[in-house]
C-alpha positions in Angstrom: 129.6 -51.9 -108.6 127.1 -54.7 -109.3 128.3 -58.2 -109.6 126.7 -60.6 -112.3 125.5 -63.6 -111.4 127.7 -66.7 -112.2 126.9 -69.8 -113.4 128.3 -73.5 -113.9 126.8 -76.2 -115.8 125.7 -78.9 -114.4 126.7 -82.7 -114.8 122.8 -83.1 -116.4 124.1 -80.4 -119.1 121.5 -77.2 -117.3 122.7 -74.0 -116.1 122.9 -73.9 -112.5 123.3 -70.3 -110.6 126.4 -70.6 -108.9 126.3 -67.4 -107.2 128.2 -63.5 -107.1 131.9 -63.0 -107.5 132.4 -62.1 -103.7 130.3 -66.0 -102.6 133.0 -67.5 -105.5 135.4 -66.6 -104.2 134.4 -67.3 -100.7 133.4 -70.7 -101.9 136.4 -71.1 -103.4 138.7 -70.3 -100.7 136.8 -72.6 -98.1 137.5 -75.0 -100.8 141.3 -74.3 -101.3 141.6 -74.1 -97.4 140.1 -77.9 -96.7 142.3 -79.3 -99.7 145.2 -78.0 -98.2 143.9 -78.8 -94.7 143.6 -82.6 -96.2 147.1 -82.4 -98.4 148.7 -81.8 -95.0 147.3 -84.3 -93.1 148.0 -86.7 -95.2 151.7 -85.4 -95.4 151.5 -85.6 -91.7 150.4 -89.4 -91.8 152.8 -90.6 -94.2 155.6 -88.9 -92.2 154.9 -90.8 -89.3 153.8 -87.5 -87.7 149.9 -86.4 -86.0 147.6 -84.9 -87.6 146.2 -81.7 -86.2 143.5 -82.1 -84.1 140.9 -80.4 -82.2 140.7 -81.8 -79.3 137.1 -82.8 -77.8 137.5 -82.8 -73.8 134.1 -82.7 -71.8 133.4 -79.8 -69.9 134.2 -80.4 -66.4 130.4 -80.6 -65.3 129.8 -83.9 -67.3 132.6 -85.4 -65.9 131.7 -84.7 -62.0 128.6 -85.7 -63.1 129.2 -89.0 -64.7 131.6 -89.4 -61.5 129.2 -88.3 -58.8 129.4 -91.1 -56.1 132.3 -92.4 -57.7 136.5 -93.1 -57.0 137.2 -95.6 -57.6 140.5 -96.7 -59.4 138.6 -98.2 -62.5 135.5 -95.9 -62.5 135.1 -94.7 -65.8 135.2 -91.2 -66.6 135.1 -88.9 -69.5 138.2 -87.0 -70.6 138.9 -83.6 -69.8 141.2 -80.7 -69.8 143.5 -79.7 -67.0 145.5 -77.0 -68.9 146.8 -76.6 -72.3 147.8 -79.5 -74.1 147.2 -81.1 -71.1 144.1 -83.9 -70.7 143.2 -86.2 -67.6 142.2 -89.4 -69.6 141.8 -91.4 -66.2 139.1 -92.6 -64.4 136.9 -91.5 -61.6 140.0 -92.4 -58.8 143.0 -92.2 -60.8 144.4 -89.3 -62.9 145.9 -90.6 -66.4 147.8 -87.8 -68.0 147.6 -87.4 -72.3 150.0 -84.4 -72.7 149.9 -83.9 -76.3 152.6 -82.2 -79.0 152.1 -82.0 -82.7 155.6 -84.9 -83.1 153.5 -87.1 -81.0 152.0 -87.6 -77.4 153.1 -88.8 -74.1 151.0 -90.7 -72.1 151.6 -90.8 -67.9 150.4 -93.7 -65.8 147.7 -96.6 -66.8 145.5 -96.5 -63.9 144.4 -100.4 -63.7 144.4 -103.2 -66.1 140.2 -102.9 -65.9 140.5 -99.2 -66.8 143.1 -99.4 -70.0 139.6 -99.6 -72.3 138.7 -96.7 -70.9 141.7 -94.9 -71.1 142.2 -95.6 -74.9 138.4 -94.9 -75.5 139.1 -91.2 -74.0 142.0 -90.6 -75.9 140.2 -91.4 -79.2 137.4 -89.8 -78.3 139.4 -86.7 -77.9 140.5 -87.0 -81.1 143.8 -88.5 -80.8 144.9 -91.6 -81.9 146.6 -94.2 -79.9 149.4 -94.7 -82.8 150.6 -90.8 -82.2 151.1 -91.4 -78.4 155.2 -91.6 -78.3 156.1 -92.5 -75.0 155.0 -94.1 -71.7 156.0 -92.5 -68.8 155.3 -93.9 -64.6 154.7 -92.6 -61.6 155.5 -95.7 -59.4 155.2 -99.4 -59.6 151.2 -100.2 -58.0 148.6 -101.6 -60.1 146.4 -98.5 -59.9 148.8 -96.6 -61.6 151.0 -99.1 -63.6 148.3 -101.9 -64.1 147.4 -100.9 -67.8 150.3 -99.5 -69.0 150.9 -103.1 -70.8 147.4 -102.8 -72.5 148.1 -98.9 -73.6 151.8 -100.2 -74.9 150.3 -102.9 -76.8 147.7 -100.6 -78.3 149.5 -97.4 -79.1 153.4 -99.1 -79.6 154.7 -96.7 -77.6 158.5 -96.6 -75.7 158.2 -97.0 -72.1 160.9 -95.6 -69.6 161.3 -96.0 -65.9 163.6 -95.7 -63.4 165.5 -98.5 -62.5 164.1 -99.0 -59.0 160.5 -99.6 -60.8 161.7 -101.9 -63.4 161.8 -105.2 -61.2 157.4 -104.9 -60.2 157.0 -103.2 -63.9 158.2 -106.2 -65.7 157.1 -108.6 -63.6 153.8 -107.3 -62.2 154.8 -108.1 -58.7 155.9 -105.6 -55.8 159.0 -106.3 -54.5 160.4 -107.4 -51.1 161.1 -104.1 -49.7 158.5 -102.4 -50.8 156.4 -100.8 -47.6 152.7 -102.5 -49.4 154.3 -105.7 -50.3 151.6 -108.2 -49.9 148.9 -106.0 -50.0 148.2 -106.2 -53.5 147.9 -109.3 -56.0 150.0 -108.6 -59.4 149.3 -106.9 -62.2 150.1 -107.5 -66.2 153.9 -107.5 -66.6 154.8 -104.5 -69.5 158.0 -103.9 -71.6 160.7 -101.8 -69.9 162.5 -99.8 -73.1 164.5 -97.8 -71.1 165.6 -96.8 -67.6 165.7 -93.2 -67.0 168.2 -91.3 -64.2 167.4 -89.0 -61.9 166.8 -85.0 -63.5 166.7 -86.6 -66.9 164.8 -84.9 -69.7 163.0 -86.3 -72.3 161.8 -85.5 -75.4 159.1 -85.7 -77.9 159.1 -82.8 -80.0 159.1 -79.8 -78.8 157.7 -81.7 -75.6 160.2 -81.7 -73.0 159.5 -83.8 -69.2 161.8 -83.9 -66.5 161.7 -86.8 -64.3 162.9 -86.7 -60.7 163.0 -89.3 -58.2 161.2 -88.7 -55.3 162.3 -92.1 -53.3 159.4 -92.4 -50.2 155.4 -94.2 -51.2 158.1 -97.0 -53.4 161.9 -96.9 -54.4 160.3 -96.1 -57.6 157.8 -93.1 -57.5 158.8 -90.5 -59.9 157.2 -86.9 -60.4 157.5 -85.5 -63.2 157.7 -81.4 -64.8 157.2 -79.5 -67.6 155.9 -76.4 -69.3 152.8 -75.8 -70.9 151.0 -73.0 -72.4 147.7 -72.0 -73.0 146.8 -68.8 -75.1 149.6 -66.8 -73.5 149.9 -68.1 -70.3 152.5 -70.7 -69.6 152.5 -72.6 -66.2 155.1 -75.0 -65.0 153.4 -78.0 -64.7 154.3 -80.5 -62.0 152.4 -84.5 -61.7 153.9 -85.1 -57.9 153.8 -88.6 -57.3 152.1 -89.8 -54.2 153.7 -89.1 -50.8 152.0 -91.4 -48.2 153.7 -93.7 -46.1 151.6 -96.7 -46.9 152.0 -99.6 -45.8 151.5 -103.6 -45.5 150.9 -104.6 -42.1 153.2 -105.4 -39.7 155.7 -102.8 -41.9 157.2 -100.0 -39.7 159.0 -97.5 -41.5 161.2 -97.1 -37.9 162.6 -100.1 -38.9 164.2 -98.6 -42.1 166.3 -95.4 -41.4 167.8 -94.9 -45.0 164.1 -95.3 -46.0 162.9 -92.2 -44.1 165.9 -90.4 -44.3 165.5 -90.7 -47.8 161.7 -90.2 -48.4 162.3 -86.7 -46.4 164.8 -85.7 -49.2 162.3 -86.7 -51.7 159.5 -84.1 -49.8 162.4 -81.4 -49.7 162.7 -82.0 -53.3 159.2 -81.7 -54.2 158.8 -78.9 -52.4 161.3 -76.9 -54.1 160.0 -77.5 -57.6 159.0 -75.1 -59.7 155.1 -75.3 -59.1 152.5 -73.6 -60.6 149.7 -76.4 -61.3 150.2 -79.2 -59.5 148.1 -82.4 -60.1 148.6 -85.8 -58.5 147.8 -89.4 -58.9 145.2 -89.8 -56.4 143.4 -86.4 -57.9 141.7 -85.8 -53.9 145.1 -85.7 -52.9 145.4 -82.0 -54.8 142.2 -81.0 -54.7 142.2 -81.0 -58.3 138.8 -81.1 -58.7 137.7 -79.0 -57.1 140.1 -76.3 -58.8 139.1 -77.6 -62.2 135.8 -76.8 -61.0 136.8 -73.2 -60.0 136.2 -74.0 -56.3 140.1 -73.1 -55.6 142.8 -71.8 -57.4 143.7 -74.1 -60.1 147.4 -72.2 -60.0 148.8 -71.8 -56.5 153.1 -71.5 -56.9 153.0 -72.9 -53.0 151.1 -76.0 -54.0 153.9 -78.0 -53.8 155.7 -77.1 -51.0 152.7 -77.2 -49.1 152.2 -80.8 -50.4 155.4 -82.2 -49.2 154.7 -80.2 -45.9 151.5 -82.2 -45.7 153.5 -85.5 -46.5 155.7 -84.7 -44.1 153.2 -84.4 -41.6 151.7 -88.1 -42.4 155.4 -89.3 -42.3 155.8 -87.8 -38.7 152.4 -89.1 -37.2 153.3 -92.3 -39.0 156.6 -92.8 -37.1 155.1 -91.5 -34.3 152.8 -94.5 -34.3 154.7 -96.6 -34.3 156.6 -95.5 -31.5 153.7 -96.0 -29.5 153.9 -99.4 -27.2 
């Protein structure tokens, strides 16, 4: 069955062809679907919630491109995607993870206060905006991991949470005393502690759900953190294992400090019996995560982090061993 041609009169008063009955309709779908597309979002806005968003990550190419030569802990570098709703919005040296939900975002670590720019550059150039990032979470108390988070608090209000053992250097921007590096470092900018978190706590955003464990060893304070996300189908369980090393200031010997060890060998047993499918880590050489997101090595590997702690545990042994030495 033919169609007639339709026509709608333009605002100078002429007949205009406007098209068949199958392009009107077509037409007027596309149009229905963006005012309802824009009716939402702005429902979404005044609710305090996110809009939806397409998220624009680089491919991984650009970013070892832009990073070639590069790792250092303020080296900018473009965002990109580890997995799912999961984005690396970091620099060169230091992983920053954006994990995002539609009730809001969490943000993990802030790399240096030289790099917070950056950081909230990448997240708005995904698409994201600063406002809609919830909560600030830590993985321990050094200035190229904790250094920004005042700037990114400032910027994007968000609630940050902490253990207690990293609240003293987070609000102050100093290591403290006991801390294996003290000395080794010159402060950072002092952020707002909202709340202290407890060991195996969950928290919440949404429908996003972290668990934070303690994992005692690099400082009193490092904490790894898991969670599940999906992508398509597939679902991983997600674990951001703090670092591991036994670092320290000169003239520090871990020997000296027997509940120290003793308990930063609990922390590696812990870590290692996490549920691990992706692991990813502060220091992203540390897990090879580059290389996997490059397709180099497995990006999922359920040993990862039991073969991790193994490897700390290694450092921790030839550490102590060195020390032993006259």
């Amino acid at each position: 069955m033919a169609f007639e041609a339709l026509t709608f009169r333009s605002w100078r008063g002429t007949r205009q062809p406007f098209g068949s009955a199958p392009v009107v309709a077509r037409r007027m779908r596309r149009a229905t679907a963006a005012i309802g597309a824009f009716a939402s979002s702005t429902l979404l806005l005044l609710a305090g919630l996110p809009a939806p968003v397409r998220a624009q990550p680089v491919s991984f190419e650009q970013h070892r491109s832009e990073c070639a030569g590069k790792q250092g802990w303020s080296d900018p570098a473009p965002p990109i995607r580890i997995f799912g709703n999961v984005y690396d919005v970091g620099t060169c040296g230091i992983v920053v993870l954006l994990i995002v939900g539609p009730k809001g975002h969490v943000l993990i670590d802030g790399a240096t206060a030289e790099a917070a720019a950056g950081i909230a550059r990448n997240i708005e150039r995904l698409g994201f905006r600063l406002a809609d990032i919830k909560l600030l979470l830590s993985s321990h108390e050094h200035l190229d991991h904790a250094g920004g988070l005042a700037e990114l608090q400032r910027r994007s209000g968000a609630s940050l949470m902490v253990l207690p053992e990293a609240r003293y250097a987070i609000e102050s921007g100093l290591l403290a005393p006991d801390d294996p590096q003290f000395g080794l470092y010159p402060p950072f900018p002092p952020a707002r502690v909202d709340a202290l978190l407890r060991d195996n706590q969950t928290v919440s955003v949404g429908p996003l759900r972290l668990t934070a464990h303690s994992t005692f060893g690099h400082v009193r304070g490092s904490t790894s953190w898991t969670w599940r996300s999906c992508e398509n189908r597939a679902c991983r369980a997600m674990v951001y294992a703090d670092s591991t090393t036994a670092a320290a200031a000169p003239g520090y010997r871990f020997s000296e400090h027997p509940d120290h060890v003793a308990h930063f060998r609990a922390s590696l047993r812990k870590i290692a019996r996490l549920r691990c499918d992706i692991l990813i880590t502060p220091h992203p050489a540390v897990s090879n995560l580059y290389a996997r997101l490059a397709g180099e090595a497995p990006l999922v590997n359920k040993h990862a982090c039991a073969d991790y702690a193994a490897a700390a545990a290694a450092n921790l042994d030839a550490r102590l061993a060195s020390e032993a030495q006259p």
